[in-house]
TORFI-993740 format. One record per residue (C-alpha): residue number from 1; residue in one letter; chain; x, z negated, y. Coordinates in nm, 4 decimals. Layout:
# TORFI-993740
NUM, A, A, X, Z, Y
...
# end
This chain:
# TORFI-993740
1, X, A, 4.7296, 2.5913, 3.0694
2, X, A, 4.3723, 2.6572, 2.8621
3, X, A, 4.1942, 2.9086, 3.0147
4, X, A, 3.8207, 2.8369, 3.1319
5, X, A, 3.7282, 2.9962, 2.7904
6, X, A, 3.9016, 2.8226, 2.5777
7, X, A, 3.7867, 2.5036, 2.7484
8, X, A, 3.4145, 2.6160, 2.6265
9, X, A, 3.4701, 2.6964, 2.3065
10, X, A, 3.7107, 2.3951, 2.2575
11, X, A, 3.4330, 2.1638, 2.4054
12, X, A, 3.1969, 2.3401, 2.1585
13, X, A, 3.3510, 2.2886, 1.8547
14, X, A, 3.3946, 1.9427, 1.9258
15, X, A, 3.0311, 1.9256, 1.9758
16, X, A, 2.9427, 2.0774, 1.6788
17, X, A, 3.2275, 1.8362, 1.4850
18, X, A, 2.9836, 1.6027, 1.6802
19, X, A, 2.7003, 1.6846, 1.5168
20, X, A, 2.8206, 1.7308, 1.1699
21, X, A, 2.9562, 1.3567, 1.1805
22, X, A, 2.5992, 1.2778, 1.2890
23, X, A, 2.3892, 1.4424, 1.0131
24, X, A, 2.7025, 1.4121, 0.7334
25, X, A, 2.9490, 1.1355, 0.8236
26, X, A, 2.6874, 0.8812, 0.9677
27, X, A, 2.5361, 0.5526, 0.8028
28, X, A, 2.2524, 0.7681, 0.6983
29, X, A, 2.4423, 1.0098, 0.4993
30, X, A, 2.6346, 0.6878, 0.2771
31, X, A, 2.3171, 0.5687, 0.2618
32, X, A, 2.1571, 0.9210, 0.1506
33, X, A, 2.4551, 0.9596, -0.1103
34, X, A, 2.3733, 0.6045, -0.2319
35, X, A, 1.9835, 0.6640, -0.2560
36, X, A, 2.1191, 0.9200, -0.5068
37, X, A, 2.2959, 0.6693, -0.7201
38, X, A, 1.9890, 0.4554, -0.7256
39, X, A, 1.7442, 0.7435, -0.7919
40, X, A, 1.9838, 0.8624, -1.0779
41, X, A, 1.9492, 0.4845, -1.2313
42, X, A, 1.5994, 0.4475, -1.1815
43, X, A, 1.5716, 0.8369, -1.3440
44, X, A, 1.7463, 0.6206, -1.6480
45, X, A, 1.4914, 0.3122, -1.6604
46, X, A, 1.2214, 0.5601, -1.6447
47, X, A, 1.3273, 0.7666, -1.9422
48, X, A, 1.4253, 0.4448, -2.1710
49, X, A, 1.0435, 0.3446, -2.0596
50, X, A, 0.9279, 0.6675, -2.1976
51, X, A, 1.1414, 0.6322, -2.5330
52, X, A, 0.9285, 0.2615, -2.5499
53, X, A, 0.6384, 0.4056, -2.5276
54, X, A, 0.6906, 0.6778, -2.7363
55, X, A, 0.8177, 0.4706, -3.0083
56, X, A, 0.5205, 0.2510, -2.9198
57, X, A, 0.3008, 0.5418, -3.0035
58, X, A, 0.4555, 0.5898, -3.3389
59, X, A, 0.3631, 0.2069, -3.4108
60, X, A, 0.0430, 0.2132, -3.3310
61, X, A, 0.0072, 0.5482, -3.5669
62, X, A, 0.1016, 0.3917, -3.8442
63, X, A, -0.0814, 0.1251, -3.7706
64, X, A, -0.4311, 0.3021, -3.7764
65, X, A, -0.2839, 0.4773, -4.0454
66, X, A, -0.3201, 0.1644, -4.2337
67, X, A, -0.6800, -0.0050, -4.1423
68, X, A, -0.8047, 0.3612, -4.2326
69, X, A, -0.6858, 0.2637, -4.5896
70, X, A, -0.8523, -0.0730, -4.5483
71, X, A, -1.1843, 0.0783, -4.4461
72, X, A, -1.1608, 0.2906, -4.7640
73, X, A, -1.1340, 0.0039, -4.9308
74, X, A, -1.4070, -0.1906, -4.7115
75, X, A, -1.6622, 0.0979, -4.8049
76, X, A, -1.5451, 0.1332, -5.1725
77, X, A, -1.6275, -0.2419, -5.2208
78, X, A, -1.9461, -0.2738, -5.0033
79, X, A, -2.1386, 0.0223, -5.2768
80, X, A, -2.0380, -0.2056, -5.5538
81, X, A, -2.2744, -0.5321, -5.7019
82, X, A, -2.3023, -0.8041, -5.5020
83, X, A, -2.0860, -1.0869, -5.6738
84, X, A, -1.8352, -1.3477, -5.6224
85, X, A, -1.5403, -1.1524, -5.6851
86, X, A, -1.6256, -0.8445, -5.5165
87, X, A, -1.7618, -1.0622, -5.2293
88, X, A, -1.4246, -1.2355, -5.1565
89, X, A, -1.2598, -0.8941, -5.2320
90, X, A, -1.4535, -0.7484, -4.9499
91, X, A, -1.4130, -0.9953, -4.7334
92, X, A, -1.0164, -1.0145, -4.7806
93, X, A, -0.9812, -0.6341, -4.7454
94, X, A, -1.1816, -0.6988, -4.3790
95, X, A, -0.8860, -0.9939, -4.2973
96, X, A, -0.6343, -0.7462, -4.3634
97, X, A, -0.8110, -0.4734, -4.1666
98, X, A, -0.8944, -0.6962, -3.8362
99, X, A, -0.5185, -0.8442, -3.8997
100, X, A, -0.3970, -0.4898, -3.8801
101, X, A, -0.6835, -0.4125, -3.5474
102, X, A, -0.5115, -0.7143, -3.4043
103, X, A, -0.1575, -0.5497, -3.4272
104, X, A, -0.2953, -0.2308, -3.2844
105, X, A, -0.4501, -0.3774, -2.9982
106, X, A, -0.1590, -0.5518, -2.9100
107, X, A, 0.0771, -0.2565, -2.9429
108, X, A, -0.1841, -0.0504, -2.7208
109, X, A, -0.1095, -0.3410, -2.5047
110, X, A, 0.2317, -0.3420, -2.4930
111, X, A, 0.2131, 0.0408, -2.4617
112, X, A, 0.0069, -0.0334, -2.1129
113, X, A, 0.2580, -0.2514, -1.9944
114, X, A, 0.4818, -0.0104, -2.0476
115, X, A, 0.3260, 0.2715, -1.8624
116, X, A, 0.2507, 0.0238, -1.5841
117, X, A, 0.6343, -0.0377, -1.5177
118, X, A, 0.7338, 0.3059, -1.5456
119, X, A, 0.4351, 0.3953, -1.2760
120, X, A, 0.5538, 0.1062, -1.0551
121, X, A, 0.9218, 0.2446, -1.1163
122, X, A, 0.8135, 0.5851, -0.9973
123, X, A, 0.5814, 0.4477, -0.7210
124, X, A, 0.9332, 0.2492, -0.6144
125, X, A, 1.1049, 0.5896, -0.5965
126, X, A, 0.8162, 0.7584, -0.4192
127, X, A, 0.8045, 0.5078, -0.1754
128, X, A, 1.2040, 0.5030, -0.0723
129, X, A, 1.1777, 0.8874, -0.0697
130, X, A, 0.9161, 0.8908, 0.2290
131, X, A, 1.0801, 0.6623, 0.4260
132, X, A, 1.4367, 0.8862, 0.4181
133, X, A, 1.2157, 1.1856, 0.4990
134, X, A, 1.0279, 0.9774, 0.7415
135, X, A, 1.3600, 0.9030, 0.8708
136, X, A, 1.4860, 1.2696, 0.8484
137, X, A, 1.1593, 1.3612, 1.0432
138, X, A, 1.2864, 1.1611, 1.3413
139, X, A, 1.6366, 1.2805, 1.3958
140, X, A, 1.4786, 1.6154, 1.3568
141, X, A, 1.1952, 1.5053, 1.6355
142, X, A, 1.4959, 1.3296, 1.8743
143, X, A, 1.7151, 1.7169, 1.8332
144, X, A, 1.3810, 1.9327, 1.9085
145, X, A, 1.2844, 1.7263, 2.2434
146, X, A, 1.6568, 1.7189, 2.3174
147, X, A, 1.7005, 2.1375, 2.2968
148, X, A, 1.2907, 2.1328, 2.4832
149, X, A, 1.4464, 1.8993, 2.7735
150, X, A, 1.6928, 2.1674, 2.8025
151, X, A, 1.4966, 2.4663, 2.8433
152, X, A, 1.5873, 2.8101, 2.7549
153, X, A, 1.6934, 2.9432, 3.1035
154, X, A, 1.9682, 2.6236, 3.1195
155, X, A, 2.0408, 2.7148, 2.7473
156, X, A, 2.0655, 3.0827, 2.8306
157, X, A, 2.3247, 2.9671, 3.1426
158, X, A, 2.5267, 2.7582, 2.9290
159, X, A, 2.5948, 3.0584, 2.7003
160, X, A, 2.8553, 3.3316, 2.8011
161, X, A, 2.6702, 3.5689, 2.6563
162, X, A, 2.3889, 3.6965, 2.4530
163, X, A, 2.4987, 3.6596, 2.0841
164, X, A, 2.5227, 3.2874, 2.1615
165, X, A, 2.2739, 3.2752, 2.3486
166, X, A, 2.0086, 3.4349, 2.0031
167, X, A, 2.2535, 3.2087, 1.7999
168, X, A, 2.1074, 2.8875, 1.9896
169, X, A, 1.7395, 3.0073, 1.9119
170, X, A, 1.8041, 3.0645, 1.5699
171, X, A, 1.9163, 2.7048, 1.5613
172, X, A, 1.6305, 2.6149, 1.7029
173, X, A, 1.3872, 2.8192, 1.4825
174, X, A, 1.5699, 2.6776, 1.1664
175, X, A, 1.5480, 2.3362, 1.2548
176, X, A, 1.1548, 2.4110, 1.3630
177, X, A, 1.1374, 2.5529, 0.9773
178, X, A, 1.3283, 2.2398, 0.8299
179, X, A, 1.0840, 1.9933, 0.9970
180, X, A, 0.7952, 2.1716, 0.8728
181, X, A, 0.9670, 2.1854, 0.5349
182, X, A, 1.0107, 1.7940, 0.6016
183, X, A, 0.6328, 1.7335, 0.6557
184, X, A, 0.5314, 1.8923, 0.3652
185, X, A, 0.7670, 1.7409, 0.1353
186, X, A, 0.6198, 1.4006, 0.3112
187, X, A, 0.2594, 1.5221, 0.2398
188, X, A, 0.3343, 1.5964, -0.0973
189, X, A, 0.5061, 1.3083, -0.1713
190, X, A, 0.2036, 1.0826, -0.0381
191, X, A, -0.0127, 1.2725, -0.2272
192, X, A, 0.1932, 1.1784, -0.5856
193, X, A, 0.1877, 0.8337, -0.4316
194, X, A, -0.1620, 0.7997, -0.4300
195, X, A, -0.2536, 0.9877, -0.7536
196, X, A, 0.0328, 0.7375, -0.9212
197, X, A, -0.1402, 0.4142, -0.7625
198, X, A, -0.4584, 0.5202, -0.8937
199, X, A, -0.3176, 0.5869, -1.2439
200, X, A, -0.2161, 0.2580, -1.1983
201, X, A, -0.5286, 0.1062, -1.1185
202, X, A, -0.6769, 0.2765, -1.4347
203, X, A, -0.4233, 0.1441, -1.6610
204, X, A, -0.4412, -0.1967, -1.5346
205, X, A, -0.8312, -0.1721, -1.6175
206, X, A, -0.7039, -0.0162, -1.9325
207, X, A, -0.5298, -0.3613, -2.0182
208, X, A, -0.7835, -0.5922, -1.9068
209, X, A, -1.0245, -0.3791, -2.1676
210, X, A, -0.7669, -0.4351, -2.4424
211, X, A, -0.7081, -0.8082, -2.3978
212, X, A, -1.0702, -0.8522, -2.3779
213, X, A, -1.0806, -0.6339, -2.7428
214, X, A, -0.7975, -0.8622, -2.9011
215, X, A, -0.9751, -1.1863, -2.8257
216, X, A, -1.3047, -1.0545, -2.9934
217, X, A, -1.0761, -0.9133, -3.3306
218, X, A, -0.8795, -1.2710, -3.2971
219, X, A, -1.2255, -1.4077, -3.2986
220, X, A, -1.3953, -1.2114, -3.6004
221, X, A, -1.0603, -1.2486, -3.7715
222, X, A, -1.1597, -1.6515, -3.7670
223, X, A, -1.5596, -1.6013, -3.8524
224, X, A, -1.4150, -1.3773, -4.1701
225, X, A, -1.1383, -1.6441, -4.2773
226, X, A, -1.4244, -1.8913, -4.2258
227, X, A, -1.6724, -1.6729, -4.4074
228, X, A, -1.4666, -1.6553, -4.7512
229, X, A, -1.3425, -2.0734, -4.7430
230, X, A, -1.7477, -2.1014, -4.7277
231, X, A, -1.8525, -1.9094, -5.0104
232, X, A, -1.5352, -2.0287, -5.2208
233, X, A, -1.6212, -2.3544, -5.1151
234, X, A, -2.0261, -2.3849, -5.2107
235, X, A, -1.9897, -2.1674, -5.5374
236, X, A, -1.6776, -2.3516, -5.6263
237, X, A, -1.5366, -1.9861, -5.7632
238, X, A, -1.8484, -1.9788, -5.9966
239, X, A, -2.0315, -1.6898, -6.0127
240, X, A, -2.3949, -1.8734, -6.1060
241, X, A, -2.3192, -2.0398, -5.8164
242, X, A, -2.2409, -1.7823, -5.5946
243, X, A, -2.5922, -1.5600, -5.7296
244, X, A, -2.7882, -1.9155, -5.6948
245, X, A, -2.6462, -1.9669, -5.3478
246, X, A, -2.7290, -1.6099, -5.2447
247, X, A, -3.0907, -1.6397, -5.3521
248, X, A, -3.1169, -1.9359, -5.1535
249, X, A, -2.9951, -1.8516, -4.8543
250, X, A, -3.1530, -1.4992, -4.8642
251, X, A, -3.5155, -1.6833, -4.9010
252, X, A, -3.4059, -1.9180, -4.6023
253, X, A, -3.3398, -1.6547, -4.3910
254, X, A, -3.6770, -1.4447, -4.5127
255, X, A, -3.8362, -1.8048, -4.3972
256, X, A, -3.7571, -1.7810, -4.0445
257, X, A, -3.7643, -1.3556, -4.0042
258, X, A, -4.1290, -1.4134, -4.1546
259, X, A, -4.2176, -1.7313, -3.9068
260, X, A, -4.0448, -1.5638, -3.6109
261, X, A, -4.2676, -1.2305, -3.7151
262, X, A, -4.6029, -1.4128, -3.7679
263, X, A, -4.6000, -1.6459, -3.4934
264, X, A, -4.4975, -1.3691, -3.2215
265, X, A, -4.8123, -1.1260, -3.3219
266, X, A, -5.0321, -1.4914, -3.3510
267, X, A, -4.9373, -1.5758, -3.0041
268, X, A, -4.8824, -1.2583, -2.8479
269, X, A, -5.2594, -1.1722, -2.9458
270, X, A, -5.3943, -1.5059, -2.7327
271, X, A, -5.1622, -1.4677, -2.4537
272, X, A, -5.3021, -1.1159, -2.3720
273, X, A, -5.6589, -1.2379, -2.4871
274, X, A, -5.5472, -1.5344, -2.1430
275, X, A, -5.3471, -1.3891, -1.9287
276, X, A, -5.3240, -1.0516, -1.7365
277, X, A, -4.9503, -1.0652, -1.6528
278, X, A, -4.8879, -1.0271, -2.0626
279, X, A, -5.1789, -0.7661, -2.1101
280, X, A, -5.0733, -0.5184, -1.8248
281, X, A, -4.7284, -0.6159, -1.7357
282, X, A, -4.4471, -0.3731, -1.7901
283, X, A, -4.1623, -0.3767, -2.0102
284, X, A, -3.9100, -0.6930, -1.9233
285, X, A, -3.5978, -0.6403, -1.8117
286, X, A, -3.3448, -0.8733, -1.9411
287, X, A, -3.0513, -1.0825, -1.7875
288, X, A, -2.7883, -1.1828, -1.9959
289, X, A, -2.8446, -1.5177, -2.1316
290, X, A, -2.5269, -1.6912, -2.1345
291, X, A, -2.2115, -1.5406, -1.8902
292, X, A, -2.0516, -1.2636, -2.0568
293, X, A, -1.7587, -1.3431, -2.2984
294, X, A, -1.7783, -1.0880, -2.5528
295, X, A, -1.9605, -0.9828, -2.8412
296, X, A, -1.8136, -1.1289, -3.1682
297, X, A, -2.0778, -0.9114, -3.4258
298, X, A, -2.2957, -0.6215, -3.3256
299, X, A, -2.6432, -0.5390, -3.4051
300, X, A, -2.6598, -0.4205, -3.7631
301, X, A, -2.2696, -0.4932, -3.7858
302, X, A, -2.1148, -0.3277, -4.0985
303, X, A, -1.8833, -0.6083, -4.0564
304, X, A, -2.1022, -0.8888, -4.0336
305, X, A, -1.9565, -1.1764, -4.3319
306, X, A, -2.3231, -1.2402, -4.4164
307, X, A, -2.4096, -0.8487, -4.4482
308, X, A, -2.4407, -0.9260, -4.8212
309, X, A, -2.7701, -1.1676, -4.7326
310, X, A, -2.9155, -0.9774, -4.4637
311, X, A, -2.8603, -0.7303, -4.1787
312, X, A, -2.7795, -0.8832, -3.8868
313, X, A, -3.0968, -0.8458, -3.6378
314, X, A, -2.8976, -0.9354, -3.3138
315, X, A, -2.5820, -0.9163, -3.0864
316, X, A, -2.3698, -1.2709, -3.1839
317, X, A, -2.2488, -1.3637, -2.7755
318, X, A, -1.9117, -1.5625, -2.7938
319, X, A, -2.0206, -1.8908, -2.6020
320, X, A, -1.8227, -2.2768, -2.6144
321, X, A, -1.9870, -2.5724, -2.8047
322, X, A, -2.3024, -2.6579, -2.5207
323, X, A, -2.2976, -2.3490, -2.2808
324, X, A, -2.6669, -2.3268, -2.1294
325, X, A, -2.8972, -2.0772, -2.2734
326, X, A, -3.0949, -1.9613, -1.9469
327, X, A, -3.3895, -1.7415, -1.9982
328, X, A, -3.3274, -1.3774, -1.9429
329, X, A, -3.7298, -1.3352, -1.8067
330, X, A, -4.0477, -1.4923, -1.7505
331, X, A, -4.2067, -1.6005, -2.0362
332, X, A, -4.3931, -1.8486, -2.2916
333, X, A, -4.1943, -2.0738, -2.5301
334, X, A, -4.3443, -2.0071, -2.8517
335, X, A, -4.1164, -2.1383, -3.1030
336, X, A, -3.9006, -2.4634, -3.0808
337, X, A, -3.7463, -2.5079, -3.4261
338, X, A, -3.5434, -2.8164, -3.4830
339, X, A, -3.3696, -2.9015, -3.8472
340, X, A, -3.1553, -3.1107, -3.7805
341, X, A, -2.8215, -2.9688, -3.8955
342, X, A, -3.0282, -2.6631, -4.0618
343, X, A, -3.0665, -2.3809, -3.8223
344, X, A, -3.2212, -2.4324, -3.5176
345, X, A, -3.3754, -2.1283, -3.2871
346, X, A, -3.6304, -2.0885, -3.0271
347, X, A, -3.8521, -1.7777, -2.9226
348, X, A, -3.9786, -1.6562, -2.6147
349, X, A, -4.2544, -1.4530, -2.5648
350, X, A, -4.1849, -1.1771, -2.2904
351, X, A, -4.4526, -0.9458, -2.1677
352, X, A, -4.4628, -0.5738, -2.2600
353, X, A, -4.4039, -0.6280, -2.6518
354, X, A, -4.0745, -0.7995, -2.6115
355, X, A, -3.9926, -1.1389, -2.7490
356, X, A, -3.6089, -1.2959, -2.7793
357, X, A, -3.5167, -1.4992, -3.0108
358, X, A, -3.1663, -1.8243, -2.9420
359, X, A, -2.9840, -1.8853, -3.3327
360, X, A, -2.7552, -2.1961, -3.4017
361, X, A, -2.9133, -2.4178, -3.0812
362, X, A, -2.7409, -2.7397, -3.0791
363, X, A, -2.9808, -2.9058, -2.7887
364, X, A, -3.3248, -2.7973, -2.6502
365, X, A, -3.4381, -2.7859, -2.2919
366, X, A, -3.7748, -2.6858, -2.3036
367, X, A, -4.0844, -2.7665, -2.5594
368, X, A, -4.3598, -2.5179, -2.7076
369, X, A, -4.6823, -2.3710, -2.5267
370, X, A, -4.4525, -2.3766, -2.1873
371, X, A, -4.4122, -2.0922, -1.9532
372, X, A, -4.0471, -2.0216, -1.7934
373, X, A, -3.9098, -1.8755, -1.5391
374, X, A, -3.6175, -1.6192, -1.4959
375, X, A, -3.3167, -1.8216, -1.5502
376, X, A, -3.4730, -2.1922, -1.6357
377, X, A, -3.2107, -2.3509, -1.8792
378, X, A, -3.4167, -2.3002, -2.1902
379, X, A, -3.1310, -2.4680, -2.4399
380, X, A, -2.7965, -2.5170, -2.5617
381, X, A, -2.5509, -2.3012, -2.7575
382, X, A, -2.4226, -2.4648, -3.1051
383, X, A, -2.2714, -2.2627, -3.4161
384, X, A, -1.9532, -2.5195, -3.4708
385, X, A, -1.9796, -2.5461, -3.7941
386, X, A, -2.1133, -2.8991, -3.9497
387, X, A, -2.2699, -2.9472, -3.6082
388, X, A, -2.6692, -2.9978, -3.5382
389, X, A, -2.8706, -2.6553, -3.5235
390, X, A, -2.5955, -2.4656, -3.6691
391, X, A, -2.6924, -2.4139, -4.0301
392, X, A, -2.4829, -2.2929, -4.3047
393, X, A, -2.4471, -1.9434, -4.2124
394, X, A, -2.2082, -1.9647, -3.9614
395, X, A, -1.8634, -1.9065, -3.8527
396, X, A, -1.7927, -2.0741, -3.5034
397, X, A, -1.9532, -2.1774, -3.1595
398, X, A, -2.1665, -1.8533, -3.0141
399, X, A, -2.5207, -1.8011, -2.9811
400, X, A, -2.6983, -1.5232, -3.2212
401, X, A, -2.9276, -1.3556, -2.9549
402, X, A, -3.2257, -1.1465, -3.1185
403, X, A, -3.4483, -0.9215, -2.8637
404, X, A, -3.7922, -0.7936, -3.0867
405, X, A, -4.0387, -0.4914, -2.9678
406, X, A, -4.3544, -0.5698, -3.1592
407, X, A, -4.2110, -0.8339, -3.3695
408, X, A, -3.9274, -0.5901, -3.4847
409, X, A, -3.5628, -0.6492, -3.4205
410, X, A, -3.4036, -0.3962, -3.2357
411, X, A, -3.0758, -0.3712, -3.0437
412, X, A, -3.0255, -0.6351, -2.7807
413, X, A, -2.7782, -0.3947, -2.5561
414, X, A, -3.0511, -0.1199, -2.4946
415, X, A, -3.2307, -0.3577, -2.2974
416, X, A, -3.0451, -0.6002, -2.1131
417, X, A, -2.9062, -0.5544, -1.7400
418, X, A, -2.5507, -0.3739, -1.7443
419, X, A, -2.2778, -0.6124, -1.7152
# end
């Protein structure tokens, strides 16, 4: 016969066998030792994602290593004489470089995507940790209002005497401590959650950036490939040719900078003589002319193909065959220049000092001594080459936008609207 005492303490320890097989033997635990398995293999795919990038890095090194040399070369070749074989020397050395800026970019992209997986891998984890602790949190909730339905005094009766009595409060301290331990863990693991998410965001922006980048180096690549067939194709490799063809198109382009500079201080002086809104108005802000699509050449772009005839006065806009030119303010056509399969352009006459000037126009919309408004269709974007209004400097469909301050170029980004 067990005596009433060993009754207790053999009920006891099968309660506490009871519990152990809860927190150790149950469904949770397998599924707690396999959460290790998978956090040790997603551990793995992380670091092999780091060893990517990191040998990523290395590429792309290298690679800048390289279109520094090219730029070397670039400069060397730009403080020589202009001629024919320097010219197509110059503009080889800028294939290579853009060829190389091309291979950058797209290992910078490939380094993004990279860092995006390993932040989604580690977002994975994140996530599957606060849900076990979320799910520790509860069995440690369900034990505390078990013990509080109990009460001390029925605890304190239960126990034959005081040790185990202070040894049930001490349980119930520590497991007080563990579920605070538990809720900070889960704070703290929310907290990496979010900061990783965000990353994310950012890197994702990061990537759009970049593949916006590659198109405009894919598309400067093409203007500079087009650039040397043109030269090699109207000097015929000659050099007298070449110095012949550079005269003329340097007084062509003196033609239209001196009719563009003329005719805006001509007209400018009888619109202010006319009409108050040009004498007192302010300074016009400017709306983009065409929707955004990148810039394929910069204002006073050291890179420009044509750099050798002139500095390039505005921001070339990437734009398809016919896009609609819309006026970026109020103002007074002054200039509608049509020749034929020449260049074509058109001027408007702003208030404040500012006049804007449309290159390569395949189609007109409007006709001189006409006021427009904000946004009136004004004309049509050309600059295919062999295609009316595009004229011989060019090197594909975009629209060379010009913005003047007193009849002098200056850059078209400092004044138009952020985008």
């Amino acid at each position: 016969m067990k005596t009433k005492t060993q009754k207790t303490n053999t009920f006891r320890l099968l309660t506490i066998f009871f519990i152990v097989s809860i927190f150790f033997l149950s469904p949770g635990f397998i599924k707690n030792i396999l959460a290790e398995t998978a956090k040790d293999d997603i551990r793995d795919e992380v670091l092999n994602i780091n060893d990517q990038i990191q040998s990523k890095k290395d590429e792309i090194d290298k690679l800048k290593d390289q279109s520094k040399q090219y730029e070397k070369l670039i400069s060397q070749k730009r403080s020589e004489a202009i001629n024919l074989a320097n010219q197509i020397n110059l503009v080889e050395n800028q294939i290579a470089k853009t060829k190389i800026d091309i291979e950058t970019t797209e290992a910078e992209m490939d380094q993004v995507k990279l860092e995006i997986a390993g932040t989604n891998l580690e977002i994975g984890d994140k996530e599957k940790d606060i849900a076990n602790r979320k799910k520790t949190l509860t069995d440690y909730l369900q034990l505390i209002r078990k013990n509080d339905d109990i009460g001390y005094l029925r605890v304190f009766l239960l126990n034959d005497s005081f040790s185990d009595f202070f040894d049930q409060l001490k349980y119930l301290e520590n497991m007080q401590t563990n579920l605070r331990d538990v809720l900070g863990k889960v704070v703290t693991l929310k907290k990496e959650l979010d900061e990783k998410k965000i990353r994310l965001e950012s890197q994702q922006k990061d990537l759009e950036k970049l593949k916006l980048a590659l198109s405009e180096e894919q598309s400067r690549l093409q203007g500079e490939i087009l650039s040397k067939e043109l030269v090699l194709e109207n000097t015929k490799k000659s050099e007298a040719k070449f110095q012949e063809l550079l005269s003329q198109l340097r007084r062509e382009q003196q033609a239209v900078s001196s009719d563009i500079a003329s005719l805006e201080k001509t007209i400018r002086q009888k619109l202010e003589a006319s009409d108050i809104n040009f004498k007192e108005g302010e300074q016009a802000i400017l709306s983009w002319p065409i929707p955004f699509n990148g810039i394929t050449a910069t204002f006073h772009d050291p890179d420009y193909p044509f750099r050798y005839i002139f500095e390039h006065p505005a921001v070339d806009l990437r734009a398809s065959q016919g896009t609609a030119i819309r006026a970026p303010a109020p103002g007074y056509i002054a200039r509608v220049r049509e020749n034929g399969f020449g260049y074509n352009y058109l001027m408007i006459i702003h208030s404040g000092g500012i006049s804007t000037v449309y290159g390569h126009v395949s189609a007109f919309a409007v006709t001189e001594d006409e006021y427009v408004t904000r946004g009136q269709i004004v004309a049509y974007t050309g600059g295919a080459p062999g295609t009316l209004g595009a004229g011989r400097l060019t090197t594909g469909p975009h629209l060379h936008f010009e913005v003047r301050l007193d009849g002098i170029p200056v850059n078209p980004m400092d004044y138009l609207i952020n985008f």
